[in-house]
C-alpha positions as CSV (number, residue, x, y, z in Angstrom):
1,X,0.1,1.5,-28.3
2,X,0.6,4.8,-30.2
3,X,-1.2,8.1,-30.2
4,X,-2.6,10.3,-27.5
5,X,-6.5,10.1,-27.6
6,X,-6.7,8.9,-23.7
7,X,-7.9,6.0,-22.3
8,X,-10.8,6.3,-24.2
9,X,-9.4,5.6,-27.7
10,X,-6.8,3.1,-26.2
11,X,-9.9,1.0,-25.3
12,X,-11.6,1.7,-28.8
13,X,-8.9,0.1,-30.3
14,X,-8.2,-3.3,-28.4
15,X,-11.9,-3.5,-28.6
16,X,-11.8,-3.2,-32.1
17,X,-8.9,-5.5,-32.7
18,X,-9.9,-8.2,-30.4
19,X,-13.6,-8.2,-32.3
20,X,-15.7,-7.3,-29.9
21,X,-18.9,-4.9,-29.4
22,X,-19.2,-2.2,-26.8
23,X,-22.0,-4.3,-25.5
24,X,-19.6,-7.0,-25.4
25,X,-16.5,-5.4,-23.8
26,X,-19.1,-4.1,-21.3
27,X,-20.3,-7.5,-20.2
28,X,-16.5,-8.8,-19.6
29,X,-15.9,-5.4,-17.8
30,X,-18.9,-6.2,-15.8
31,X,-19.8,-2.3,-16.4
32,X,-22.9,-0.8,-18.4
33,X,-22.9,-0.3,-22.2
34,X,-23.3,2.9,-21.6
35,X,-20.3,3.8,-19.8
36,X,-18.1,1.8,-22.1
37,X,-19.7,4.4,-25.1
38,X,-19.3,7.5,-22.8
39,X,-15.5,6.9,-22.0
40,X,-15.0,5.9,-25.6
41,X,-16.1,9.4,-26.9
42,X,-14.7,11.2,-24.6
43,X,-18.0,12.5,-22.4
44,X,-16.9,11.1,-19.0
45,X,-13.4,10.3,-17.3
46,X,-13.1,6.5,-16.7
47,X,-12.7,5.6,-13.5
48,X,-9.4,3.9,-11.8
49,X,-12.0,1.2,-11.8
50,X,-13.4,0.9,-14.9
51,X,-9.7,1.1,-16.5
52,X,-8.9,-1.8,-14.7
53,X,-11.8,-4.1,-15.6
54,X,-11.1,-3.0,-19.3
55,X,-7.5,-4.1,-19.1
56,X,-8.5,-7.0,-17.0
57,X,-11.0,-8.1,-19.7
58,X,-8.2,-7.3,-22.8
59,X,-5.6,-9.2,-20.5
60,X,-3.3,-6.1,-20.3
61,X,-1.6,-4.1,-18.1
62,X,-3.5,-0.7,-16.3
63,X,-0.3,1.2,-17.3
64,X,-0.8,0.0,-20.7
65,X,-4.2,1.9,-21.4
66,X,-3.5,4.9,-19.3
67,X,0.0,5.2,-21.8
68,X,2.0,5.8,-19.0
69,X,5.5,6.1,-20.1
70,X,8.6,6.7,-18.0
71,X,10.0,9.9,-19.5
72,X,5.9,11.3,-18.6
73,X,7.2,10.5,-15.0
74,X,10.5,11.7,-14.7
75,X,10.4,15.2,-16.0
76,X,11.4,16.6,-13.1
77,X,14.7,15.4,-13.4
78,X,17.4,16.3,-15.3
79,X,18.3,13.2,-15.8
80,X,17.3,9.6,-15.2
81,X,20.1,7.9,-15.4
82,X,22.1,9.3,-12.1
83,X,19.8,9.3,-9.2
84,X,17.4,6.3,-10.4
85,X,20.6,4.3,-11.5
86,X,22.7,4.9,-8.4
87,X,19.3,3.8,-6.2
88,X,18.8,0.7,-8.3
89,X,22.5,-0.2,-7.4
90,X,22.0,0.4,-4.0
91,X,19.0,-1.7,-3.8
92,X,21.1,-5.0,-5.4
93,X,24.5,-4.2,-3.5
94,X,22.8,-5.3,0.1
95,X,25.5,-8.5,0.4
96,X,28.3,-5.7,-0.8
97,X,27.7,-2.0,0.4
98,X,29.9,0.3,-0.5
99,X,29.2,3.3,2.5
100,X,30.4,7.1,1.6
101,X,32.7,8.6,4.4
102,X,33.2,6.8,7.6
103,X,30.5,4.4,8.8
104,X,27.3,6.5,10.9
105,X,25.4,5.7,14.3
106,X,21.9,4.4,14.6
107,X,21.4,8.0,15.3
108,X,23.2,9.9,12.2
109,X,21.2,7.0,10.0
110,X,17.8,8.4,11.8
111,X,18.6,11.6,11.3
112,X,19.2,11.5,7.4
113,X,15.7,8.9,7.4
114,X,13.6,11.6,8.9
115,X,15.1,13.8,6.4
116,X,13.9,11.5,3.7
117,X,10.6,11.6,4.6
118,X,10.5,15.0,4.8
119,X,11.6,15.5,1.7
120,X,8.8,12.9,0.6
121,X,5.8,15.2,2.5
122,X,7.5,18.2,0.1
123,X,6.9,15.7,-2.9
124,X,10.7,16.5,-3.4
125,X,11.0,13.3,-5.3
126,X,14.3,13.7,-7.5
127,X,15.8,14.9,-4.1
128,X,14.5,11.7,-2.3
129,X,16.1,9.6,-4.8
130,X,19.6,11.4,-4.3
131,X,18.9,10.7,-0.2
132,X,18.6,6.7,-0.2
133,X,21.5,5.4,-2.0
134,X,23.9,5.8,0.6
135,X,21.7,5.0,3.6
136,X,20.8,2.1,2.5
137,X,24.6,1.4,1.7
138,X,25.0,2.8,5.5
139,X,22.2,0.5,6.7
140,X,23.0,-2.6,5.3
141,X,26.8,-2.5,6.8
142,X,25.1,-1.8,9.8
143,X,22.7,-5.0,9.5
144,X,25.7,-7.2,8.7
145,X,27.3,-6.1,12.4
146,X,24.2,-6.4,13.9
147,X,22.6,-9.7,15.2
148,X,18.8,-10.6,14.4
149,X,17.1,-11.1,17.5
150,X,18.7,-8.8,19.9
151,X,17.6,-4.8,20.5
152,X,20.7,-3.1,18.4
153,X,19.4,-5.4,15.5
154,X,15.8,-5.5,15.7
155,X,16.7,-1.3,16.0
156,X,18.6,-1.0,12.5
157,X,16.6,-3.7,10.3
158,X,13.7,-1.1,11.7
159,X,15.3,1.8,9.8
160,X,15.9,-0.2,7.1
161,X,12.2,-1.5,7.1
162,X,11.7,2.5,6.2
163,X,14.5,3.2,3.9
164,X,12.8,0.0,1.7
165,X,9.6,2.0,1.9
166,X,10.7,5.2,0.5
167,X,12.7,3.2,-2.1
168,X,9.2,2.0,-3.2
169,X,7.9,4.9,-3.3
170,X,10.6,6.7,-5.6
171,X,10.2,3.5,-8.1
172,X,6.3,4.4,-8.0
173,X,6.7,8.1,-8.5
174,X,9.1,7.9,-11.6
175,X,7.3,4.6,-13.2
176,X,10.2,2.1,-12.7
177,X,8.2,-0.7,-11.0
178,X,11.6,-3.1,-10.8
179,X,12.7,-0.7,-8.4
180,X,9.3,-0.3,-6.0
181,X,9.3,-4.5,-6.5
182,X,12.4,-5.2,-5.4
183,X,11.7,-2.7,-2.3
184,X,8.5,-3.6,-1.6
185,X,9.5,-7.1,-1.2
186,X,13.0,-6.2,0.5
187,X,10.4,-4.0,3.4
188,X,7.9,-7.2,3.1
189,X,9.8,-9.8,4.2
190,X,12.1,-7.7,6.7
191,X,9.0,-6.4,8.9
192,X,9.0,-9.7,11.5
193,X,12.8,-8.9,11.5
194,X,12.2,-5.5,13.1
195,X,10.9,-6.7,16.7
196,X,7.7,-4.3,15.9
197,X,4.6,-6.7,15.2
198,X,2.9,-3.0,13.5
199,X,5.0,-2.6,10.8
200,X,4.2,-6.2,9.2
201,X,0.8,-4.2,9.0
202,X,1.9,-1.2,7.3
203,X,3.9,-3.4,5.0
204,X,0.6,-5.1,4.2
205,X,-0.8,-1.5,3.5
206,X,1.9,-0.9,1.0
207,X,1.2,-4.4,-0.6
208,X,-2.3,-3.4,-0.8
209,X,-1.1,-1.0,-3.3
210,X,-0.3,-3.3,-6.3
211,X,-3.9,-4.6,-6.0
212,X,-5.7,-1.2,-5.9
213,X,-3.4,-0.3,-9.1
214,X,-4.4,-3.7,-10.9
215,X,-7.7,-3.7,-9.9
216,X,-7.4,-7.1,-8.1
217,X,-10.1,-5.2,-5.2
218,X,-11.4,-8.4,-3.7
219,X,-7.4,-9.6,-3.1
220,X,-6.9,-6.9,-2.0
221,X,-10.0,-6.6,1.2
222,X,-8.8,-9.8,1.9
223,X,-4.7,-8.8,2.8
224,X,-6.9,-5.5,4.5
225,X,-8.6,-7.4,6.3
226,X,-6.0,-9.6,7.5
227,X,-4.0,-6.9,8.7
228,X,-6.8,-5.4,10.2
229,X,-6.6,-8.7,12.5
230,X,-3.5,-9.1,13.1
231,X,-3.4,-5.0,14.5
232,X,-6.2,-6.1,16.8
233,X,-4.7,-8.5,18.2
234,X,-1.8,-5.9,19.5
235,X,-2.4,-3.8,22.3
236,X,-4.4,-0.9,21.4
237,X,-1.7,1.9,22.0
238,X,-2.4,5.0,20.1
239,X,0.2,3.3,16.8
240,X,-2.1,0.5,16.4
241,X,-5.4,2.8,16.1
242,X,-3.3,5.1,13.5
243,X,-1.9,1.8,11.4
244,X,-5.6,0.7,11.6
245,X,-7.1,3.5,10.6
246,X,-4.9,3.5,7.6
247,X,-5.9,0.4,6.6
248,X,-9.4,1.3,7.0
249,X,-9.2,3.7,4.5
250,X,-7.7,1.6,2.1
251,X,-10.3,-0.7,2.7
252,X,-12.6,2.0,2.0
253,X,-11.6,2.7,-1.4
254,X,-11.4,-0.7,-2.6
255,X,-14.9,-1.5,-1.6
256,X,-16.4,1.6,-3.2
257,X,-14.3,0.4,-6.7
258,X,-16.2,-2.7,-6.3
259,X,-19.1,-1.0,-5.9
260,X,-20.0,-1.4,-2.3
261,X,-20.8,2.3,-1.0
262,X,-22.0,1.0,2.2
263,X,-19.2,-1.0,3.4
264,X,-17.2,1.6,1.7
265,X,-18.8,3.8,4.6
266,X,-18.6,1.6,7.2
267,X,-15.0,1.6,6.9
268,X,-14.5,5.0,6.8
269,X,-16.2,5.4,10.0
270,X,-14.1,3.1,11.4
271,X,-11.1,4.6,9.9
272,X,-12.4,7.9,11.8
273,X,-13.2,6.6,15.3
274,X,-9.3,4.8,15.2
275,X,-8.1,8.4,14.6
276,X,-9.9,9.9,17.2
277,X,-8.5,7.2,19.8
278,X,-5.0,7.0,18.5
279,X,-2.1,9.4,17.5
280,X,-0.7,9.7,14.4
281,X,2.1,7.0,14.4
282,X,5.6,7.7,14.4
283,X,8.2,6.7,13.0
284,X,6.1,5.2,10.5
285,X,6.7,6.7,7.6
286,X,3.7,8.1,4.7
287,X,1.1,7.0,7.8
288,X,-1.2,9.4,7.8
289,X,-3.6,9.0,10.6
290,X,-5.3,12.1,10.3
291,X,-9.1,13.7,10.7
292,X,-8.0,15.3,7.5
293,X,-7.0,12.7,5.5
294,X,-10.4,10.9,6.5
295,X,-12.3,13.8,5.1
296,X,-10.2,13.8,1.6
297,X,-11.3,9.6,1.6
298,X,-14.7,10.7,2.6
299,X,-15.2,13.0,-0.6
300,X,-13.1,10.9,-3.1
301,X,-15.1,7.5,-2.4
302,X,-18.5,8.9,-4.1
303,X,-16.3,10.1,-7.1
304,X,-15.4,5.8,-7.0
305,X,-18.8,5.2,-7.8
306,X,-19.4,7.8,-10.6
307,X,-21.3,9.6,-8.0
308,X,-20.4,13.2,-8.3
309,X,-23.6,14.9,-7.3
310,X,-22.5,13.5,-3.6
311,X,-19.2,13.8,-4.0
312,X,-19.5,17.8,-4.1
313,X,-22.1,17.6,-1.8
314,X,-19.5,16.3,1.0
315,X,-16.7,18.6,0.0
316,X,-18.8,21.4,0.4
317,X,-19.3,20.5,4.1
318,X,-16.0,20.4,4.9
319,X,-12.8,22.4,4.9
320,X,-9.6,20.6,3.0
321,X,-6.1,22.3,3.5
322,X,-2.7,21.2,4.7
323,X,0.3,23.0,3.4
324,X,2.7,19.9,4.8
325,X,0.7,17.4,2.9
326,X,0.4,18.8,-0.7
327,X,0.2,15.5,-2.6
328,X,-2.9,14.3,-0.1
329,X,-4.5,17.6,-0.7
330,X,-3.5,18.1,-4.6
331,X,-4.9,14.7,-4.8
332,X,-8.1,15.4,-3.1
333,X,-8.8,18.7,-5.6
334,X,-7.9,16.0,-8.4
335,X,-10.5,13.7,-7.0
336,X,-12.9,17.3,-6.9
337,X,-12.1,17.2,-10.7
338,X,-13.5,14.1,-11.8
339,X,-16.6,14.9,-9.9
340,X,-17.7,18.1,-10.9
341,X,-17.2,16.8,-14.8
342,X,-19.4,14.3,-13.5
343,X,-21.6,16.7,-11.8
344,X,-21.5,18.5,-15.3
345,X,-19.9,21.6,-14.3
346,X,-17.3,22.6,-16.6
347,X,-15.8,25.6,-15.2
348,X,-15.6,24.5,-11.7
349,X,-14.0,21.4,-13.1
350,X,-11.6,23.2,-14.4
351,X,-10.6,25.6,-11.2
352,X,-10.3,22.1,-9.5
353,X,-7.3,21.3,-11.6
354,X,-5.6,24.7,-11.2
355,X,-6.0,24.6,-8.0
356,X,-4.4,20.8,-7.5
357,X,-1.4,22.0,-9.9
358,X,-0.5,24.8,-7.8
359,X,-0.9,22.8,-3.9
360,X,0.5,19.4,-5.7
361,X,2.3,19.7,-9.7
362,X,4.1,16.6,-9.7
363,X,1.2,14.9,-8.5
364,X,-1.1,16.2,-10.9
365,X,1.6,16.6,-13.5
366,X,1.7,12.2,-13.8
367,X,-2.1,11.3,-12.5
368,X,-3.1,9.6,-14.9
369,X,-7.0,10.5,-14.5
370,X,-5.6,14.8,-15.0
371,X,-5.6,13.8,-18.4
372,X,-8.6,11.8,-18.8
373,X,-10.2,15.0,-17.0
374,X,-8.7,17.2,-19.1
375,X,-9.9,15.5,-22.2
376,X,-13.1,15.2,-20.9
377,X,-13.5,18.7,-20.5
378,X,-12.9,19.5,-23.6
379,X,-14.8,17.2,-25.5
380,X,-17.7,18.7,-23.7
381,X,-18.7,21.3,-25.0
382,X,-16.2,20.9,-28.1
383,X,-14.5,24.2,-27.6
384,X,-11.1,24.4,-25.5
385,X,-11.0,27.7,-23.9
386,X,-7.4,29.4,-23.4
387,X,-7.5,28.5,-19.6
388,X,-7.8,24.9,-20.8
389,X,-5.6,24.9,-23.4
390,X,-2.6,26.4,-21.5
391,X,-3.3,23.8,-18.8
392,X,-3.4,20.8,-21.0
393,X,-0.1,22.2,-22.6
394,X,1.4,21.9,-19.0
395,X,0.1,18.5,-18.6
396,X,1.1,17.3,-21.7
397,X,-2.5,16.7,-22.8
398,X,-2.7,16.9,-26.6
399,X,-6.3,17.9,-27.6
C-alpha cells in the first residue's frame, strides 16, 4: 500500500478511497467513532482486534494494513533463499525424500526433534530452519517403511506430527504463510495417524491460530471448544489437563477480542485449575502448560479490551520472568506496552519496550503492534525523545 504512517494511515486511506466516513467505517467495524479517529491520528495503538474488523470491513488481508513484508521478517538471516528454500523443498519432497548420510533410528530422529524445539524456546529461528529439512527428509523415509496402524508407525508419524509443527512455526516467524499452510495441514490431517487421540487437540490449537490472526473469533471458540470436548472425553492424565489448559487460554483471548471479559475470565480460571492438576505435557511441542504463562494471559486479556488501567493493575500483583521462555515473556512486556500508553504513561510505556527487546528482539523486532506502540508514543506528546528515537531506529519505525 506504500508509505510507513502505521496502521493508522493505512486505514485513512482505504477509508478514503472506498468513500466512506469515520462514522461509517466504525459501524462496519462494529467499533466506536471514536476509536476509528484515535487510531487514525495516531493517539492510541489499534488493537489485534480492531485491525481485524477494519480489514474485515475493507475485505482485506490483516497483514495488509499492519504492512507486514517478508524482508521485515527475515532480517535475521543472511539470507532467505538457503534455509527457507531448502525447508520449502523438504516440505513438497514427502513421496521422494532425499535423507543426508545413512538413514537414523526412531531415537537419533528424537534426538535432533528435541533439539529443534530447543532451539525454538531460544527463538533461534534461522537456526530452526537449518534443523528441519533433513528430518523431515529422515522422517518421511521412515513413514514409507513403516505401517499405519501398528506401534513402530503410530511412533514415527508421531515425530513427524512435531516436525510439521515446527515447520509452521518457521513459515509464521519469517512471513511465508505457503510454508506454515502446507505444514499446518500436513500436522492436521496426520494427528489420527499418530495413535495419540491429544495431539488432534493440539493440532486444533495450532488451527485456532489462523482465526485469532484473521479475526474470525467466533470460528474460532467454536474449533476451541470442540477440542475442549473431545480432550474431556480422554482420560484425565496430567497431558490432557496441560493440552486443555492451553486451549483455555486460547479461548480466553478470543473471547476478550470479541468483547466478552467475563467468559474471557472464566476461561482463564479454567485454564489455571487444568495446570494445577496436570503437568506440563511432553513431547508436545510449544505446549506451555504453565502457572506463568496463565499469569502473562491474565494481564494481556484487559489490554484486549482497551482496558489498561486493569491491565497494570494485574501485572503489578504478579511477578513475570522465565529466562527459557523469552518470546512468552518478551511478549507479555509487549502486551505491558500497549497498556501503559493506554494507561497514558509515556515513560513507562516506553521502558516496557526496552525491556521486551532485550528478554525477546526477534519477537519484538516483527510484532506488528511494537510499531503501532511506538508510533503512538510519539505522536503523544509530539516530541520523540532520543531513547525513542534510537528505539524506533531499531525497530524500523520511521517517525
Amino acid at each position: 500500500m506504500g508509505g510507513d504512517g502505521g496502521v493508522g494511515d493505512r486505514i485513512a486511506r482505504l477509508r478514503k478511497l472506498a468513500g466512506w466516513t469515520q462514522a461509517r467505517l466504525a459501524a462496519h467495524a462494529f467499533v466506536s467513532v471514536s476509536l476509528v479517529k484515535k487510531v487514525e491520528q495516531g493517539r492510541t495503538p489499534p488493537s489485534p482486534a480492531f485491525v481485524a474488523a477494519c480489514a474485515s470491513a475493507f475485505g482485506v488481508e490483516v497483514r495488509e494494513l499492519y504492512g507486514v513484508e517478508v524482508a521485515d521478517s527475515i532480517a535475521e538471516l543472511h539470507s532467505e533463499s538457503a534455509e527457507i528454500a531448502a525447508l520449502r523443498e523438504a516440505l513438497q519432497s514427502f513421496d521422494d525424500p532425499l535423507p543426508e548420510g545413512p538413514e537414523l533410528g526412531p531415537a537419533a530422529i528424537r534426538a535432533r526433534l528435541d533439539r529443534a524445539e530447543a532451539l525454538r524456546k531460544k527463538e533461534k529461528y534461522a537456526d530452526l530452519a537449518v534443523v528441519l529439512p533433513p528430518v523431515l527428509h529422515q522422517l518421511f523415509v521412515r513413514a514409507t517403511e513403516t505401517s499405519p496402524g501398528t506401534e513402530p508407525g503410530e511412533r514415527v508419524r508421531a515425530m513427524l506430527h512435531d516436525a510439521y509443527r515446527l515447520a509452521a512455526t518457521v513459515g509464521g516467524r519469517f512471513g511465508h504463510p505457503d510454508i506454515a499452510a502446507t505444514a499446518s495441514e500436513r500436522h492436521r490431517a496426520l494427528a489420527p495417524a499418530t495413535g495419540d487421540p491429544l495431539r488432534a487437540a493440539v493440532s486444533d490449537w495450532h488451527r485456532s491460530s489462523h482465526f485469532l490472526q484473521n479475526g474470525h473469533y467466533a470460528a474460532g471458540l467454536r474449533l476451541l471448544d470442540r477440542a475442549l470436548t473431545g480432550v474431556d472425553d480422554r482420560a484425565p492424565d496430567g497431558a490432557a489437563h496441560g493440552i486443555a489448559a492451553q486451549l483455555h487460554l486460547r479461548a480466553a483471548v478470543m473471547s476478550a477480542r470479541l468483547g466478552d471479559g467475563a467468559r474471557a475470565d472464566g476461561h482463564l480460571r479454567e485454564a489455571r485449575a487444568r495446570v494445577a492438576r496436570g503437568a506440563v505435557p511432553e513431547p508436545y511441542y510449544n505446549v506451555d502448560a504453565s502457572e506463568l504463562n496463565v499469569l502473562i494471559h491474565w494481564c494481556a486479556v484487559p489490554v484486549e479490551r482497551y482496558d489498561g488501567t486493569e491491565a497494570v493493575t494485574r501485572a503489578s500483583r504478579v511477578t513475570i520472568t522465565d529466562r527459557t521462555r523469552p518470546e512468552r515473556v518478551g511478549h507479555h512486556h509487549i502486551d505491558q506496552a500497549r497498556a501503559w500508553t493506554l494507561h497514558g504513561d509515556r515513560e513507562r510505556a516506553l521502558a516496557e519496550l526496552h525491556q521486551a527487546r532485550r528478554i525477546s528482539p526477534h519477537r519484538t523486532r516483527t510484532h506488528p503492534s511494537v510499531r503501532e506502540t511506538v508510533r503512538a508514543l510519539a505522536t503523544a506528546d509530539h516530541r520523540t525523545t532520543r531513547s525513542l528515537a534510537g528505539f524506533a531506529r531499531w525497530a524500523r519505525v520511521r517517525l
